[in-house]
N, C-alpha and C positions, 0 to 999 in steps of 0.2 A: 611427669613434666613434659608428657608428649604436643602438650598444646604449644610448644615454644619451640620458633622453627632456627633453621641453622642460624641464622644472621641474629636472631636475638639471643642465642646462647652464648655465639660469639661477644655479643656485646654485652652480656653477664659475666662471663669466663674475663675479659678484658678489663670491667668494671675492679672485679676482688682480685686482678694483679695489679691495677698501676695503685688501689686504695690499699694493700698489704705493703708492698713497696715503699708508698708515700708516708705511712706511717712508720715502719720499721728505721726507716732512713732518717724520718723530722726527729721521733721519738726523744734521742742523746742530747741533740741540741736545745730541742723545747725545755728538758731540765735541765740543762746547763743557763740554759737565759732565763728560766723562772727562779733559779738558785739564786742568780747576780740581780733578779730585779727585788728576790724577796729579800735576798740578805746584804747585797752588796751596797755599798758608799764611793760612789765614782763618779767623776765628769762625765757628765752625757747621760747618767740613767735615764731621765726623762724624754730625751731623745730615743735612747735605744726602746722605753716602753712604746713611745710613739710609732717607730719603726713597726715594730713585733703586731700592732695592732691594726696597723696602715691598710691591709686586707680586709678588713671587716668596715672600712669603712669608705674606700674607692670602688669603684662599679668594677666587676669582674674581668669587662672586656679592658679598662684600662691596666688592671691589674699583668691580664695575657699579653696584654701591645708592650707592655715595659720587657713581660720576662721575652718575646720574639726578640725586643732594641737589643736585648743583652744576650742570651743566649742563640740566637737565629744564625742563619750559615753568615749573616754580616756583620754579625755580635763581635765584640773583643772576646765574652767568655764563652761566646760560641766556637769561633775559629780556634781557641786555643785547645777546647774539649775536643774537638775533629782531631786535632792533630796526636791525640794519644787515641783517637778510635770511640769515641763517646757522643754521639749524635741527639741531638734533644729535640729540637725545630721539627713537628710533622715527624713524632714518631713516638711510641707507646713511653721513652722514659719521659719526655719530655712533659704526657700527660701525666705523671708521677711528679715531676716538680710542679707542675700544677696545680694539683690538688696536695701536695705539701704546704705551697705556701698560703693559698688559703684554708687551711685548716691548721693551721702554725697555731694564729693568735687564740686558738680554742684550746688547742692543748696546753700551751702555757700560764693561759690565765686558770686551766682546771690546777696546774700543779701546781704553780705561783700560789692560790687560796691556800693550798695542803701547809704547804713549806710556812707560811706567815701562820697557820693556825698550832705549829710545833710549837711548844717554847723553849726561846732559847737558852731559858737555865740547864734543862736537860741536857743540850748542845757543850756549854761551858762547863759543866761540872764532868762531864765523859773527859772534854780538853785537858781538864786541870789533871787527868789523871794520868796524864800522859799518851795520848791518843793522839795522833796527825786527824788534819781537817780532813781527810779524805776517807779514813779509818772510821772518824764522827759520824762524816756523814754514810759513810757505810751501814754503818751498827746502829745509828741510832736517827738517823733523818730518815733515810731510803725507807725504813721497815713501819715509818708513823706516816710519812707519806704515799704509801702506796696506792689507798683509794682511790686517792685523786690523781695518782699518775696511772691509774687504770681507767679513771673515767676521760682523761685527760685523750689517751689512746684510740678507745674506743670513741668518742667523740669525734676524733681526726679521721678516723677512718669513718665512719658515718658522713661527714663533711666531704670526704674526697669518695665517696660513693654518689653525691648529689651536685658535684662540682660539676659546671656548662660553659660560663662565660671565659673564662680565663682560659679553659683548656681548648674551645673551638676557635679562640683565638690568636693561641701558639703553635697548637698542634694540628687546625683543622678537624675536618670530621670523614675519613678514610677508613672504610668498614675492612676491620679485622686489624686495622692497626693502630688505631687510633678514635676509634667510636667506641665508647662509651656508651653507658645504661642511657644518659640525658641527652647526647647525642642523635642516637639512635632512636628517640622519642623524639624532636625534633625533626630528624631526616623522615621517620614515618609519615607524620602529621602534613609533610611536605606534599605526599604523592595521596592518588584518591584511590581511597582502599585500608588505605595503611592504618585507621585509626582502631582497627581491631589488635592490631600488632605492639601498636604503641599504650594500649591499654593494656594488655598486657604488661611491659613491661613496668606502668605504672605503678599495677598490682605489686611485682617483684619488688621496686623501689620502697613500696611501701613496706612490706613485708620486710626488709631488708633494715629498714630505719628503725621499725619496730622493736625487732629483736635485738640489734644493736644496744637501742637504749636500756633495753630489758636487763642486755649481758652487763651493761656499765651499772646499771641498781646492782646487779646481787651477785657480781663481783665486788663490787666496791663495800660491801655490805660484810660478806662474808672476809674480805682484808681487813676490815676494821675491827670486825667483831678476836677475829684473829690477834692483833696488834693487841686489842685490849686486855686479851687472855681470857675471855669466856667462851 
């Protein structure tokens, strides 16, 4: 990989922290809100799927000018994060919530599918036996759902390896702190010269989405095959 010079390994190196991060961090919550939209009965559900989905369906840069309103040095949950040491606005976490929340409504609708395709007699008969909903869903959701909370993962992170608009527009585009694979494609294409550099990276993008998908088939494959018992 000597053809790829410092500022683009940088901005490879930079890409698989804020997309391991964005992932590891969405992950709990993603199944937490696809539990309550698969199974739950509440005020608001329709709302809350609305919400969860709202990314997929607003242009990227508005999606980034909201998370700046809110989280930026002039935010309410900006200022308050400063004041315990947590800076977001123009700087590498910030490209992590970034690409968390557009890559939210993919992971939940992958494990939202899993969770609705369990049945719930399995669910209530584990209950009747005397089992806590948590125990349940320990023992016997988590381990039929896994697929899809692997493809769900691996999805998110795939998404926040290709995120641009949201995070150029919270975080800017600052090499080594905040440039990104899309950015850094972008900044190349910008300057005359650049377009050998940024083809590269495109290669890497690609390469990267590829296998990504690859690992979510035969992981999710071999979960299943597992869960099944063959």
């Amino acid at each position: 990989m000597d053809w790829l010079g410092p500022d683009e390994w940088q901005a490879v190196a930079l890409s698989l922290k804020v997309s391991a991060w964005a992932t590891a961090v969405s992950l709990p919550l993603a199944l937490l809100v696809a539990h309550a939209l698969a199974r739950g009965r509440f005020p608001g559900k329709t709302l809350l799927n609305g919400l969860v989905h709202l990314p997929l369906i607003l242009p990227p840069v508005v999606t980034g000018y909201l998370l700046l309103l809110g989280f930026g040095p002039t935010g309410t949950l900006g200022q308050a994060l400063a004041s315990v040491g947590l800076t977001l606005a123009f700087h590498w976490t910030g490209a992590a919530l970034a690409a968390a929340v557009m890559g939210f409504p993919l992971m939940v609708r992958a494990i939202r599918l899993s969770i609705e395709a369990v049945d719930p007699k399995l669910e209530q008969a584990a209950a009747t036996l005397g089992a806590s909903r948590i125990w349940v869903f320990a023992t016997v959701t988590l381990p039929l759902i896994l697929p899809g909370l692997i493809a769900g993962a691996i999805l998110g992170f795939a998404k926040a390896m290709g995120e641009f608009g949201a995070t150029i527009t919270f975080v800017s585009n600052i090499p080594g702190q905040t440039q990104t694979v899309p950015s850094a494609i972008y900044a190349f294409l910008q300057v005359p010269g650049g377009e050998s550099a940024a083809a590269r990276l495109v290669m890497i993008s690609v390469a990267l989405a590829l296998g990504a998908l690859l690992a979510s088939e035969v992981l999710a494959r071999r979960a299943a095959r597992r869960v099944a018992g063959t």
